[in-house]
Backbone as numpy.savetxt, mean C-alpha at the origin, in Angstrom:
# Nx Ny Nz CAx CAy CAz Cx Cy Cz
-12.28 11.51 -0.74 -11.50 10.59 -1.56 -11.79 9.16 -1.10
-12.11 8.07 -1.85 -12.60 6.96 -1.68 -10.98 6.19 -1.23
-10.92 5.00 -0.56 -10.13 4.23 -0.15 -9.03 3.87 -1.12
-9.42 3.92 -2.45 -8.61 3.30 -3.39 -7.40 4.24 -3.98
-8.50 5.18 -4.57 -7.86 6.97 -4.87 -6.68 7.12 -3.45
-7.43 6.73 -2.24 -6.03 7.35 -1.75 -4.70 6.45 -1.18
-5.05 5.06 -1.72 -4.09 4.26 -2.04 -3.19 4.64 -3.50
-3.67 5.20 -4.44 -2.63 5.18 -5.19 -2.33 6.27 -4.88
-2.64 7.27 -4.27 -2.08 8.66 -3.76 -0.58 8.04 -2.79
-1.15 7.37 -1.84 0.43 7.03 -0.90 1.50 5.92 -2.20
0.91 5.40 -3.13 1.86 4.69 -3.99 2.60 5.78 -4.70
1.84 6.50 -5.30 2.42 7.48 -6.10 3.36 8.53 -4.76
3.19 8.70 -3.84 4.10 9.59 -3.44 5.59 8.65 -3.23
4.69 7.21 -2.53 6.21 6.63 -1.86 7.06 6.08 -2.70
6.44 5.99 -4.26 7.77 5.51 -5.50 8.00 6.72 -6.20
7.59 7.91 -6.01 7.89 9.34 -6.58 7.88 8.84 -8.14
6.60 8.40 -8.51 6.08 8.13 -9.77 4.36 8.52 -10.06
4.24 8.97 -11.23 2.80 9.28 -10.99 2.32 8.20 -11.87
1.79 7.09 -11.31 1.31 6.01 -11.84 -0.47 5.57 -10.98
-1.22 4.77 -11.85 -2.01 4.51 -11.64 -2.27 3.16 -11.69
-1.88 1.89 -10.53 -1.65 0.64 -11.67 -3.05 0.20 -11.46
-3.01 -1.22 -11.53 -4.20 -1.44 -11.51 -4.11 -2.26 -10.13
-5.45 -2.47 -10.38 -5.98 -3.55 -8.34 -5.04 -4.72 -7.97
-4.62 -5.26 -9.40 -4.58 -6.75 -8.83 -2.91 -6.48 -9.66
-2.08 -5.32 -9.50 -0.46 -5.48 -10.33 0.06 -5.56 -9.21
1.09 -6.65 -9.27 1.91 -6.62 -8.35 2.61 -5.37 -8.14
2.91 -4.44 -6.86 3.60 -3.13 -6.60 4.89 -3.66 -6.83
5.42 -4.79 -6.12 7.26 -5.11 -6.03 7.36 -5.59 -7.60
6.55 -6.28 -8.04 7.25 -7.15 -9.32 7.55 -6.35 -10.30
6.58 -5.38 -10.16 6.52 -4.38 -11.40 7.71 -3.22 -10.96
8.07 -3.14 -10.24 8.89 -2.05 -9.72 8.64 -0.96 -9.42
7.77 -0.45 -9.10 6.99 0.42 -8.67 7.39 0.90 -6.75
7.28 -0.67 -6.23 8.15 -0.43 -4.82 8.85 -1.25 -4.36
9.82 -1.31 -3.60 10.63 -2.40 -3.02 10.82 -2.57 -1.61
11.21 -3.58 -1.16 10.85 -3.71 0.76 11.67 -2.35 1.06
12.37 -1.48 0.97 12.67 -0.21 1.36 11.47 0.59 1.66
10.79 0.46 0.75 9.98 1.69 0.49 8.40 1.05 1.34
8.66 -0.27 1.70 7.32 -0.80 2.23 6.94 0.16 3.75
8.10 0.02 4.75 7.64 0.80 5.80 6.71 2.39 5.46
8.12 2.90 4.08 6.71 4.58 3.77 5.46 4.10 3.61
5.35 3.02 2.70 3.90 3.03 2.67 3.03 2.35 3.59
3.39 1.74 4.58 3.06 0.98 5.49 2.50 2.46 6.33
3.29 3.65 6.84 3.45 4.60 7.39 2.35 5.35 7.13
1.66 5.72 5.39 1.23 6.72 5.13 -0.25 5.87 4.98
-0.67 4.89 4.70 -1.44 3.93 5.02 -2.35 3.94 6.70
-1.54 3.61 7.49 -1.59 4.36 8.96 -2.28 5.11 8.97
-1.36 6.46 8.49 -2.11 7.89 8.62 -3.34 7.98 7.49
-3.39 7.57 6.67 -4.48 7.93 6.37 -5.98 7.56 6.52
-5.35 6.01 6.84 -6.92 5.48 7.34 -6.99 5.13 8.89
-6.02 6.10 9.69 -6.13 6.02 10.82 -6.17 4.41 11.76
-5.30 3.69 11.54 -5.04 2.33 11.59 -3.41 2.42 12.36
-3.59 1.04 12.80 -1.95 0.64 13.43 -1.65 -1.07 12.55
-0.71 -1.11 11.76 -0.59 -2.07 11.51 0.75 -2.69 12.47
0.73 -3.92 13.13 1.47 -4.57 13.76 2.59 -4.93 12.91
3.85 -5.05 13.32 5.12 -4.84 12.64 5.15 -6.29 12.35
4.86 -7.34 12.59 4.49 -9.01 12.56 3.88 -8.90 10.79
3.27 -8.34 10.26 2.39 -7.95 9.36 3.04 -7.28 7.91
4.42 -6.97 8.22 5.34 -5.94 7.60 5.87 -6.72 6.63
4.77 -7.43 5.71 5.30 -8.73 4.64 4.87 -7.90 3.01
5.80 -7.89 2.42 5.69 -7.27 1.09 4.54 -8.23 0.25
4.10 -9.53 0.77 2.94 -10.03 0.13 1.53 -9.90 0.65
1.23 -8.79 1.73 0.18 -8.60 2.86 -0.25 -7.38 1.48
0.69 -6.69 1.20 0.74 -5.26 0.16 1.58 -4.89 -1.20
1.20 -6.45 -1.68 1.70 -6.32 -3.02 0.82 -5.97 -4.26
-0.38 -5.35 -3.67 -1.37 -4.66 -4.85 -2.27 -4.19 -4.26
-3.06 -3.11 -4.70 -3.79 -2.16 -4.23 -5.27 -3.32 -3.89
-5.68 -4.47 -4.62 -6.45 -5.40 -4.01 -6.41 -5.99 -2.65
-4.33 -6.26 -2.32 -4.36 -7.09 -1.42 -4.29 -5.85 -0.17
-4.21 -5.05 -0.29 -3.67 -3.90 0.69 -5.61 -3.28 0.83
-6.47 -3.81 0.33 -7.67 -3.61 0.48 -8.29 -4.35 1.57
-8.19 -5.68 0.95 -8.54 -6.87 1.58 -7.51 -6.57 3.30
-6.23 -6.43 3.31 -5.66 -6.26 4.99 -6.55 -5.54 5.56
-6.85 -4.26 4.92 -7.62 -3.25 5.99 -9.14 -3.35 5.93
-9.57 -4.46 5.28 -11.08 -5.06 5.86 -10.53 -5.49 6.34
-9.83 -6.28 6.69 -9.46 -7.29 8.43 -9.08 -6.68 8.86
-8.83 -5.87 9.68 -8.15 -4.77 10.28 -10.06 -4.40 11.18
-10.79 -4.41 10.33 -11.75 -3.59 11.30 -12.96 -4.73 11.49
């Protein structure tokens, strides 16, 4: 499963919606997730690409679309 596919896999589990949005939709604006739900996906993110994101980092605009949540984890490595 490519990086993206399994970004909307942890979106779709952590808003218990089966949606597909697109790269650049905002996740919070659209309602899809809200800072509640940021740590799950912060969590399953982690696990899947085997990463530690620093809790300093835990900003709903670092991962407000499957673009910007791309772009963190190229900096990340």
């Amino acid at each position: 499963m490519d990086r993206r596919a399994t970004l909307i896999d942890i979106i779709r589990r952590v808003s218990k919606k089966n949606v597909s949005p697109e790269a650049d939709e905002s996740l919070f604006d659209s309602g899809l997730l809200d800072s509640f739900a940021l740590p799950d996906m912060v969590s399953g993110i982690e696990e899947a690409f085997a990463v530690k994101i620093p809790d300093a980092d835990l900003h709903p605009r670092k991962f407000d679309s499957i673009e910007r949540i791309e772009a963190y984890l190229e900096s990340l490595n």
